[in-house]
C-alpha positions, 0 to 999 in steps of 0.5 A: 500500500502506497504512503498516500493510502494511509492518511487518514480518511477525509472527515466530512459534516453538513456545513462544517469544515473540520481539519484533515492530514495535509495531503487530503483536500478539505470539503464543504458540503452543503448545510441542507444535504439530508443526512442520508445523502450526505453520507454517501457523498462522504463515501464518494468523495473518500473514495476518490480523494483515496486515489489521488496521487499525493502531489495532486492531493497538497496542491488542492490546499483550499476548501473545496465547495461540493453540492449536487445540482439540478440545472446543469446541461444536458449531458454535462456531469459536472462543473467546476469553477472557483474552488466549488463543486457541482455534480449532477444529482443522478450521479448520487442517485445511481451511486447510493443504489450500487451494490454492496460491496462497491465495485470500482467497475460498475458502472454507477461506481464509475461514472460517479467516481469519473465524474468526481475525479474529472472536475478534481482534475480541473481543479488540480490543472488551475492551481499553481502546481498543475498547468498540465494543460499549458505544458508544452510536452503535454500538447505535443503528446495530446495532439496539438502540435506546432504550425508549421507556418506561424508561431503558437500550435494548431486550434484542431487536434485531429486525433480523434479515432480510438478516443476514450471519450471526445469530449477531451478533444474540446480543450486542452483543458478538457483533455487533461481532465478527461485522461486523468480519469482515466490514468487513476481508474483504467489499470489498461491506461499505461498500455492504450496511451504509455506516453501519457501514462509516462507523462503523468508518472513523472509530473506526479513522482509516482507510478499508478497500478497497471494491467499486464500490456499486450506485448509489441507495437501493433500495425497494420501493414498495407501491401500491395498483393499478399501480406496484409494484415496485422503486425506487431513490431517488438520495440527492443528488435528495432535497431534503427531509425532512418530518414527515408527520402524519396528524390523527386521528378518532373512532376509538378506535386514530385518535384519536392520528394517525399518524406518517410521514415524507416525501422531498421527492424531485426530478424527474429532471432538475430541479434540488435545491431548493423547485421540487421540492415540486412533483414530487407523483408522485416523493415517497415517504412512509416508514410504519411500520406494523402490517399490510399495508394497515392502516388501522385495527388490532385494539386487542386484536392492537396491546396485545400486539405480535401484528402484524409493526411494518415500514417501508413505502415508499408514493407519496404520492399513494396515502396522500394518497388514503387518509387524505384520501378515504377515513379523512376526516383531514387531512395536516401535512407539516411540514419537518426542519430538517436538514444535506445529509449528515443528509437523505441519513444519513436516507434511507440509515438508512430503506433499511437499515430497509425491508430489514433491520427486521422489529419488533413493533408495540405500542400505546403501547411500540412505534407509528408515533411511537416507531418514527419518533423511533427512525428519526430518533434512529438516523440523526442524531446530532444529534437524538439529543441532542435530548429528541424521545421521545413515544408519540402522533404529535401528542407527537412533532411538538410536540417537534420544533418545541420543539426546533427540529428543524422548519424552521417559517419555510418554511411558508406563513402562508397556509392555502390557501398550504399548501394549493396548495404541499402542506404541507397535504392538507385532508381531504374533509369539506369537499368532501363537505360542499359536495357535500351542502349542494347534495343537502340543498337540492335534496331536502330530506334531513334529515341535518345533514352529509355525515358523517351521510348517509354513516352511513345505510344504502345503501338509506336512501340509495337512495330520494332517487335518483330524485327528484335533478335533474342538480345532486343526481344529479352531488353524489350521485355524488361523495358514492356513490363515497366511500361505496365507497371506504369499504366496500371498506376496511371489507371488506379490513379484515374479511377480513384479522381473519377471517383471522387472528384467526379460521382456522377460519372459512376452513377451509371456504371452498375455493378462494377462501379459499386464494386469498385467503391468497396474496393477503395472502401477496403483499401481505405481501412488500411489507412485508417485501421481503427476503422477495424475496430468500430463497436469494439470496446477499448481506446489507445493502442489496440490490447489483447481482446481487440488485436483477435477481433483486428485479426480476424476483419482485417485478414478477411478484408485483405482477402476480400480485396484480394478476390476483388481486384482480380475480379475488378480486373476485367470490369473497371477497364470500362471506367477509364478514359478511351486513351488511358484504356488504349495505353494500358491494353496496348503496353498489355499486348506488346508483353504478350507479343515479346513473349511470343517472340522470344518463344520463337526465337528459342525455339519453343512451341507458343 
């Protein structure tokens, strides 16, 4: 039992304050309360005062004015102003029919005891020990971060799935005393929100008692084909944190490039250190971005914050794939100069992100990079301090090497050092260069580079296949399937402006188009994963009731999405443009075609 347990109980008389230990609060209740009801206020106000940590308790070192009242809102279960007290009456109705002996989980002991701990919280966060809710640290872990364009913090706090009850998102005020009831009453509460839960322990010097946490960092990861579905990250196996930069191009909302971060992630089994560098398929990239599957985003939907801003859990084969293959951009995975408890602060902030964070993205005020220092900014204090605030990727990365966050001395100096070890994914220009060059030399193709031979339409391309030997039919098969790649992405991208921009162009579409929204409906999960969990009981960071319920839906969604996108296949080709569907089923034939004519060419029956 704690010191703070064994002070003596609060003693309470109708209209008489009498004196109490030190670390108890001082009560007046009303001259008129009926003895009946006056005892059980004493019950309730003993039990409550009981639970409060000692600080919390010496800082409430006035009387406190306490009455049940008749006239408050609808919905409002309490109030709190001036050092005076007022709950609502059926709280004390409900409370004196609990059963006997109280238990703190029924719900009448509850919601008063909430109900009571709540304004004690506002009364705490007004004295002169308090302030919680005009704690810098305290907004930052609470969800209202810094502008990027102005000084002072944003007025909305868009962290609002998984909430425990919305009503915290009203205020900063509100939000201390919301959590706080949670922090004395909930056991789970350190391990659904353990930053707070940190915080609180270190404002308070105490640790509260706590429940047996779900092992691991649930995420849910988006994958393209295979794969998809729920994964729980082992804080300790991380060995590093990168500043992953995707390079920009040509196009006009690319150009900037695109901010991610990396978890250098273990094998199981293998021991933390550089050897885990090696474990390509067990790293996982964290990826703000505006829309599932976005590639490329409407300039017009990014200027005015129409696209949903959420953390994506990503393999990071599947965004090597992506930007490399098919966007032709680079990859800078520059590692964080951070401590072991800041790397596992890192991944513990971005789980309470990808369950809890559901923004706005912008352009210029809220991108991948303002999104990303924010991460960065929120989960360590130390960069915090650090002047790291850009909105360009390329800006956020210059700062952090300026400020010496970059740990520059364990890139190798060597390019095709950073290459083989995996600081650097080169894009396949090159390779579809190469490929080219062998197409150019053979059929005498006048196009300077492979960027230009894919710019040509798929029929243009079509009349040099019959005349490729076995060298140019195998380079052009290489350089075909790149083509596809790119269609496809093209085509996705069509649909989804189509479908959102555009609702009426779909009106008449019948069965494909309706399979087509629950198609984007089911990738839109994997953006928001707390949708998983709607009607599920819990807040914070999913435990171990919920992850079988998480595991379940979002398997058989992937699945469901799976078979959806074979069978939308066929059926959306009617949805797109004449031109994009001519593009991609021409660059589709010429495939065809080479392999053909490689068959011929070896030999082999068609």
């Amino acid at each position: 039992m704690r010191p703070w347990r064994c002070l003596a109980a609060v003693l309470f008389s109708a209209g008489t304050l009498l004196p109490v230990a030190r670390a108890a609060p001082v009560f007046r209740l009303d001259e008129g309360m009926p003895p009946p009801e006056a005892a059980a206020t004493r019950q309730l106000l003993d039990e409550a005062t009981s639970r409060l940590p000692t600080a919390w308790a010496q800082a409430l070192d006035h009387p406190i004015d306490f009455a049940w009242r008749d006239d408050l809102p609808e919905g409002v279960h309490g109030r709190a102003h001036a050092w005076r007290i007022g709950l609502r009456r059926e709280l004390l109705q409900a409370w004196m029919a609990r059963p006997a002996p109280a238990d703190a989980d029924d719900t009448a002991t509850r919601a008063a005891l909430a109900a009571m701990l709540h304004e004690l919280a506002h009364l705490y966060d007004r004295s002169r020990s308090g302030r919680l809710s005009r704690d810098p640290r305290l907004l930052d872990l609470a969800g209202w971060q810094e502008a990027a364009w102005r000084p002072g913090r944003r007025g909305r706090n868009d962290f609002r799935d998984r909430s425990p009850d919305p009503y915290e998102l009203r205020s900063p005020r509100e939000y201390v005393a919301v959590n706080l009831e949670h922090y004395l009453l909930d056991p789970q509460y350190p391990c659904r929100r353990p930053a707070l839960a940190a915080y609180f322990d270190a404002n308070f010097g105490t640790t509260m008692p706590r429940a047996d946490c779900a092992p691991g960092l649930p995420f849910v990861r988006d994958a393209v084909r295979g794969g998809a579905g729920p994964e729980l990250v082992d804080p300790a196996r991380i060995h590093a944190v990168d500043y992953l930069l995707a390079e920009g191009n040509e196009r006009p909302m690319s150009r900037w490039g695109h901010s991610m971060l990396r978890l250098v992630v273990c094998a199981p089994g293998r021991p933390r250190g550089p050897d885990c560098r090696l474990d390509l398929q067990h790293h996982l990239v964290l990826s703000f971005r505006a829309f599932v599957d976005d590639v490329q985003i409407s300039s017009w939907r990014g200027l005015t914050g129409s696209y949903p801003s959420r953390l994506f859990a990503l393999p990071l084969g599947q965004v090597v794939d992506e930007y490399t293959k098919v966007e032709l951009r680079g990859l800078r995975s520059v590692p964080l100069d951070l401590e072991r408890d800041e790397i596992e602060a890192l991944a513990a902030r971005a789980a309470q992100l990808h369950w809890n964070y559901d923004g706005r993205y912008f352009f210029v005020g809220n991108n991948c990079a303002v999104e990303t220092w924010r991460l960065l900014h929120d989960a360590v204090p130390r960069l915090a301090a650090m002047d790291l605030q850009s909105i360009t990727p390329k800006g956020l990365l210059a700062r952090l090497r300026r400020s010496g966050a970059t740990d520059e001395a364990a890139i190798p100096a060597a390019p095709e050092d950073r290459v083989r070890l995996g600081y650097y994914f080169a894009p396949a220009n090159a390779t579809y260069d190469g490929m080219y060059a062998v197409v150019r030399e053979e059929l005498a193709t006048p196009q300077a580079d492979a960027a230009a031979w894919l710019e040509l339409d798929p029929e243009a391309r079509r009349v040099v296949l019959p005349r490729a030997g076995l060298r140019a039919a195998a380079a052009l098969l290489v350089l075909e399937s790149a083509a596809v790649r790119r269609e496809e992405a093209l085509a996705r991208d069509e649909l989804k402006r189509r479908w959102l921009d555009e609702p009426k162009a779909l009106a008449g579409a019948g069965d494909v188009a309706e399979a087509l929204r629950e198609f984007l409906r089911l990738g839109g999960a994997f953006s928001r994963p707390a949708s998983w969990l709607d009607g599920v009981p819990g807040y914070g960071l999913p435990q171990a009731e919920e992850r079988e319920v998480l595991e379940r839906r979002a398997v058989a969604d992937a699945a469901a999405r799976e078979r959806q996108a074979q069978a939308l296949e066929t059926g959306v080709r009617g949805l797109l443009s004449p031109r994009r569907r001519a593009a991609l089923e021409g660059a589709e034939r010429n495939l065809e075609l080479l392999g053909e004519r490689l068959r011929e060419l070896a030999g082999e029956p068609s």
